[in-house]
C-alpha positions in Angstrom: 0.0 0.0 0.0 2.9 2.7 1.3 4.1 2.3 -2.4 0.9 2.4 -4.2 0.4 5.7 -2.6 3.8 6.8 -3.5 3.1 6.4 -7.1 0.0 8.2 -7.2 1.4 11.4 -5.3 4.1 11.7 -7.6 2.3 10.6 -10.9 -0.6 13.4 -9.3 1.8 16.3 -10.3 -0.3 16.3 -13.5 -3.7 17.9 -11.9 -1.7 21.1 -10.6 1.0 21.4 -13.4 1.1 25.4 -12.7 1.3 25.0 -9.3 3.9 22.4 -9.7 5.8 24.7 -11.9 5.6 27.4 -9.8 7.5 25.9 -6.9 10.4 25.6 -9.2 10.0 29.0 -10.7 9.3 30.9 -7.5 13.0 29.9 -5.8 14.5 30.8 -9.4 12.9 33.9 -10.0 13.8 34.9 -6.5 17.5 34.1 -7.2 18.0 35.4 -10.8 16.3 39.0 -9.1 18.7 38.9 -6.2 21.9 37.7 -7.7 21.8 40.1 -10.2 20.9 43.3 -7.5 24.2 42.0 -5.8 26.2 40.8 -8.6 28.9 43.1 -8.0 29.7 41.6 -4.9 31.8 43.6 -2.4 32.8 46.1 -5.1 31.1 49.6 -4.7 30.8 52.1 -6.9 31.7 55.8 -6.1 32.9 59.1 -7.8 35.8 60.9 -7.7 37.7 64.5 -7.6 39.7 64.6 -9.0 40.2 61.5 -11.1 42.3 58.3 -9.3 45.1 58.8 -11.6 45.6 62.4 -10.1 45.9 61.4 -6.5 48.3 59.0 -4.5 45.3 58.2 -1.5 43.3 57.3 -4.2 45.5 55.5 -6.8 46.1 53.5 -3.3 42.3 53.3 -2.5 42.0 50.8 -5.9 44.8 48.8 -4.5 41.6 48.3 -1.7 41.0 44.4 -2.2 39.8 42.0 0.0 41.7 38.3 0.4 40.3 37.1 -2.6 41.8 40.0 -4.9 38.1 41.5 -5.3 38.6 45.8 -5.0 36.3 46.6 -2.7 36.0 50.1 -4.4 35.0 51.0 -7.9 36.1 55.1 -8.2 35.1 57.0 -11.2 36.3 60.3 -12.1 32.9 62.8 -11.2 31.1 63.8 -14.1 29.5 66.7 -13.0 29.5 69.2 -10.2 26.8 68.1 -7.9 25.8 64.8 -7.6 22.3 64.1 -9.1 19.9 61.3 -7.6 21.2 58.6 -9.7 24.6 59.2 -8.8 26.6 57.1 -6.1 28.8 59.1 -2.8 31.8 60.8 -3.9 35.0 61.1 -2.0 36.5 64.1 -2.5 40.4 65.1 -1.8 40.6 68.2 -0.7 44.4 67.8 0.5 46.5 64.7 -0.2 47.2 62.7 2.9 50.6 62.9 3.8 52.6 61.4 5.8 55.7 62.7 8.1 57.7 62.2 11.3 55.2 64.3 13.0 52.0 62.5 11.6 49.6 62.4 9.3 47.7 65.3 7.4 45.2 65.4 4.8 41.4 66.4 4.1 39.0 64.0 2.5 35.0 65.0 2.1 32.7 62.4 1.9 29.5 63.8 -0.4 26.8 61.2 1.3 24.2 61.1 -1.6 21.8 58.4 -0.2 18.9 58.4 2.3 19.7 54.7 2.4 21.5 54.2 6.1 23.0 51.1 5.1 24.7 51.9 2.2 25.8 55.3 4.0 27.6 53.2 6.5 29.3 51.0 3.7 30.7 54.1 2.0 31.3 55.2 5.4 33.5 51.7 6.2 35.0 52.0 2.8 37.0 55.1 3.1 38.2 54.4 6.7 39.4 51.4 5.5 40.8 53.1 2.2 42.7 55.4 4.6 44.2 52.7 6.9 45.2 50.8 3.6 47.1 54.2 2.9 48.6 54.6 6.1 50.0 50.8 6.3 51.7 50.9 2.6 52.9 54.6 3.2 55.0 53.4 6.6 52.5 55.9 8.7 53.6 54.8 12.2 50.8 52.8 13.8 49.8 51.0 16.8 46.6 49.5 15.0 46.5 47.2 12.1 43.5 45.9 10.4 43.2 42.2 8.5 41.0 40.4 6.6 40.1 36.9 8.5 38.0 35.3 6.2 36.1 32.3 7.9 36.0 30.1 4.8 39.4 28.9 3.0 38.3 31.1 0.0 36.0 34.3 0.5 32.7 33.3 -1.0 31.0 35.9 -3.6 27.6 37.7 -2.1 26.0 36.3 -4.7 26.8 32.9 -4.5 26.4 32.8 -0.8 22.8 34.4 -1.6 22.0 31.7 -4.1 23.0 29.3 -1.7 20.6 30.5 1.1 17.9 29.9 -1.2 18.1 26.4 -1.3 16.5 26.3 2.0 13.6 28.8 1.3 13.0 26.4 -1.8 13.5 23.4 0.5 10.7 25.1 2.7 8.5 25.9 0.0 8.6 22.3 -1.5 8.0 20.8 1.6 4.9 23.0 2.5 3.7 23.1 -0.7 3.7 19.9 -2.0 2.8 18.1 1.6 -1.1 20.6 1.0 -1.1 19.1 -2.3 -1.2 15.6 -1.1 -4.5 16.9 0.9 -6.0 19.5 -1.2 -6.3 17.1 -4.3 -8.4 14.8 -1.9 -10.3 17.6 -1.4 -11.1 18.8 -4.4 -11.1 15.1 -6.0 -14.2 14.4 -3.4 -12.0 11.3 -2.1 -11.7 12.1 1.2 -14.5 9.5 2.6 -12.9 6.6 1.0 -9.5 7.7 3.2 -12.0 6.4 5.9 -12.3 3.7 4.0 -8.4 2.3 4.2 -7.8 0.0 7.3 -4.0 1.3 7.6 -4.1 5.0 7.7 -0.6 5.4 9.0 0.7 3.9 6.4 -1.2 5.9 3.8 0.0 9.1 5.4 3.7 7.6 5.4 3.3 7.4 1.4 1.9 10.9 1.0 4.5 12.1 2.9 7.7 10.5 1.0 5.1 11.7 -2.4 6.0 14.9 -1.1 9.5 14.5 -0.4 9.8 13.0 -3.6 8.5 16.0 -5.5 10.2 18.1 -3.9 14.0 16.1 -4.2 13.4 16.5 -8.1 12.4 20.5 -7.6 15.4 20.6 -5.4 17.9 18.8 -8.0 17.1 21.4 -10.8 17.8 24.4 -8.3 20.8 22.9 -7.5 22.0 22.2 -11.2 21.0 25.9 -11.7 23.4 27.2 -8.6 26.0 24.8 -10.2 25.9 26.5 -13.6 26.0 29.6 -12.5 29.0 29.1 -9.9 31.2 26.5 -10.7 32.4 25.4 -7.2 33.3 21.8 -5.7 31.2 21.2 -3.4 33.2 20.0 -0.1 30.6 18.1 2.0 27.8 16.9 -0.1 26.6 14.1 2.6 25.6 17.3 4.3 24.3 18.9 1.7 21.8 16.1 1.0 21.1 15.7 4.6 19.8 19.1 5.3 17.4 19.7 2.5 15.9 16.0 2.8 15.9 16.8 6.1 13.8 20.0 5.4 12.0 18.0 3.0 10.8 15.4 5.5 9.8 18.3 8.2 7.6 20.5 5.9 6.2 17.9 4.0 4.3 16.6 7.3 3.5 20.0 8.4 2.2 20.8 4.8 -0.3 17.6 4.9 -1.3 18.6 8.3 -2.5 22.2 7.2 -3.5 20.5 3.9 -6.0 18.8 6.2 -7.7 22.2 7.0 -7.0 23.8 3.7 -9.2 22.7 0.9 -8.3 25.4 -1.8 -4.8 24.6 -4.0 -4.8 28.7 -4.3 -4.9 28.8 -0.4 -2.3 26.3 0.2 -0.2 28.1 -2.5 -0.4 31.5 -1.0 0.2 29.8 2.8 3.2 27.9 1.4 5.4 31.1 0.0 4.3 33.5 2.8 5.5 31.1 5.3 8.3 29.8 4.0 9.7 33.2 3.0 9.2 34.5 6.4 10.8 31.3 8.3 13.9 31.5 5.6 14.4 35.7 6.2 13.4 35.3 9.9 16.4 32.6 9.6 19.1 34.3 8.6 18.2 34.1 4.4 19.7 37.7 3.9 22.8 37.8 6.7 23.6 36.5 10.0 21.1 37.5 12.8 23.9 38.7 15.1 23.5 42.6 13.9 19.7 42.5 14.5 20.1 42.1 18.3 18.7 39.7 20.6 15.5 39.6 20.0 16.3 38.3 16.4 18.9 36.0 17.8 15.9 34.2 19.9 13.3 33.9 17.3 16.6 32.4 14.5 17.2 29.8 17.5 13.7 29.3 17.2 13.4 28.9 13.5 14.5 25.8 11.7 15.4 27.7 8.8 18.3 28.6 11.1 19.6 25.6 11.2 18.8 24.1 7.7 20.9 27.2 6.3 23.7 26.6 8.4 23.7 22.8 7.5 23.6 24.1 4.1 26.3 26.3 3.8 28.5 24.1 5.1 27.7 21.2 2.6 28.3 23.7 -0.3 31.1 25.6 1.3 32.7 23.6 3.9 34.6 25.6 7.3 33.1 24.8 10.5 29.4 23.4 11.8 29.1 22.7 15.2 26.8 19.6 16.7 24.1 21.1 17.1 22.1 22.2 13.3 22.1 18.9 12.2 20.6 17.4 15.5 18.3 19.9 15.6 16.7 19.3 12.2 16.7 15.3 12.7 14.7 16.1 15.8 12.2 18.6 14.4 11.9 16.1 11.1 11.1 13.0 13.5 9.1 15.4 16.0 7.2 16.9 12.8 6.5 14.0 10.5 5.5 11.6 14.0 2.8 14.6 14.8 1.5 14.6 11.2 1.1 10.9 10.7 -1.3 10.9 13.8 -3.2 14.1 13.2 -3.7 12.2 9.6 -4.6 8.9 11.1 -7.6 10.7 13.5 -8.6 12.6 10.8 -9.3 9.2 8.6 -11.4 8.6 11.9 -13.4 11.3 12.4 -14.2 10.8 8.7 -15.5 7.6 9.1 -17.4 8.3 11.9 -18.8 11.1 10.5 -19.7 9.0 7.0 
């Protein structure tokens, strides 16, 4: 029986080919918008006077790289004046730095043309670290000196690291998504009195569940080719890699047949599927770590298994360090979530039958 009902959960695909579709093209769509937006990684744009090739500080300010030889400034000579609103912050050099026995002198304006507060502070980091760059290779004598750490054995483009993240939201979304369909197709099929019918319920949620899993292994697999193409990397730790998303898979799939329980419409379960997921993945950590947000943030991540399913992730694809802990955690809430969902299932194939 557990593999009859295996083969009609995946083979069902065809009744919601859209919807299918969509859980593919949502993740992709998402990543394609975002990894263009940030596809010029750590490099930042920003105008000049007078041009780079005029002025030692900023000759040495596009010498400003990170450990993996990426500039972490882009200057272009001013075109005009004044700044207009499409224009990025200017550093202007009012008097070369120099340096002597006595110190350091030198005046450098910053021309702040963004209401954005984030991006003010990253021009704002740029050009204090521009200027201790030009201290250290000028001999300036210092007490202070700044390097690079980098936590992985090669930095990791924004992008890539972004693209990455996604595998989890898509992970979520599958789960959710798929896991409803298993319920919503009973629903709107008019099947759900012969479920009271089946003398092994457990069993019948056990194959709607790996259904869903199934489903959403294959949506998984083409999201992961599509990372692949874009950023040819090895990826270090695969076995984890696999873990964490089946993992995720297993998880959300019994949550999404619980809720597909109550949820009758396929539009419904749709919309429930990419607002939740979405908000679990960026409540997780899917644009950054949590650490700058306060603690407040830091409780609900360590309540949110997107938390851990990213940082499982990211170290399958990118290796470094992963402590104990993400992996248990997500072994846990997948035996915790699909246990709970298998008996919800099993009473509601009761109550059916009682009510019938």
């Amino acid at each position: 029986m557990f593999f009859t009902i295996l083969a009609k959960e995946v083979l069902g695909v065809k009744e919601n080919v859209a919807f299918n579709a969509a859980t593919i093209l949502s993740p992709l769509l998402f990543l394609f918008a975002f990894a263009f937006m940030v596809s010029g990684d750590v490099t930042l744009p920003v105008d000049t006077r007078p041009a780079a090739e005029s002025s030692a500080f900023l000759q040495s300010a596009e010498q400003f790289r990170n450990p993996a030889g990426q500039p972490y400034l882009d200057l272009r000579p001013a075109q005009s004046a004044t700044p207009d609103s499409g224009s990025p912050d200017r550093y202007l050099v009012d008097t070369e730095p120099t340096v002597t026995d006595d110190g350091v002198t030198g005046h450098i304006t910053h021309v702040v043309n963004d209401v954005n507060a984030n991006m003010t502070k990253n021009y704002a980091n740029r050009l204090d670290g521009a200027v201790v760059h030009y201290l250290t290779t000028h001999g300036a004598p210092m007490t202070v000196s700044v390097v690079d750490a980098p936590r992985y054995p090669h930095d990791i483009p924004w992008g890539e690291s972004f693209a990455v993240s996604t595998l989890v939201f898509a992970a979520m979304l599958a789960g959710l998504l798929f896991g409803q369909f298993s319920m919503t197709s009973e629903w709107e099929n008019a099947t759900t009195t012969i479920l009271a019918l089946t003398p092994r319920p457990r069993v019948v949620a056990a194959g709607k569940i790996a259904g869903a899993v199934t489903k959403s292994l294959l949506a998984g697999a083409v999201l992961i080719g599509v990372i692949a193409a874009m950023y040819a990397r090895i990826i270090p730790h695969p076995v984890h890699l696999f873990a964490g998303l089946a993992l995720i898979y297993l998880a959300f799939s019994g949550v999404g047949m619980t809720l597909g329980i109550f949820v009758r419409s396929t539009m419904t379960a749709f919309l429930i599927s990419l607002v939740g997921s979405l908000s679990l993945w960026v409540g997780g950590g899917g644009f950054g770590d949590l650490s700058y947000f306060g603690a407040a943030a830091r409780l609900i991540g360590a309540l949110n298994p997107a938390t851990y399913g990213i940082e499982v992730v990211r170290y399958g694809y990118f290796g470094a360090e992963l402590g104990p802990y993400p992996l248990l955690w997500l072994v846990v809430g997948a035996g915790v979530t699909t246990t709970a969902s298998i008996i919800v299932f099993a009473r509601f194939c009761h109550s059916e039958k009682v009510a019938s």
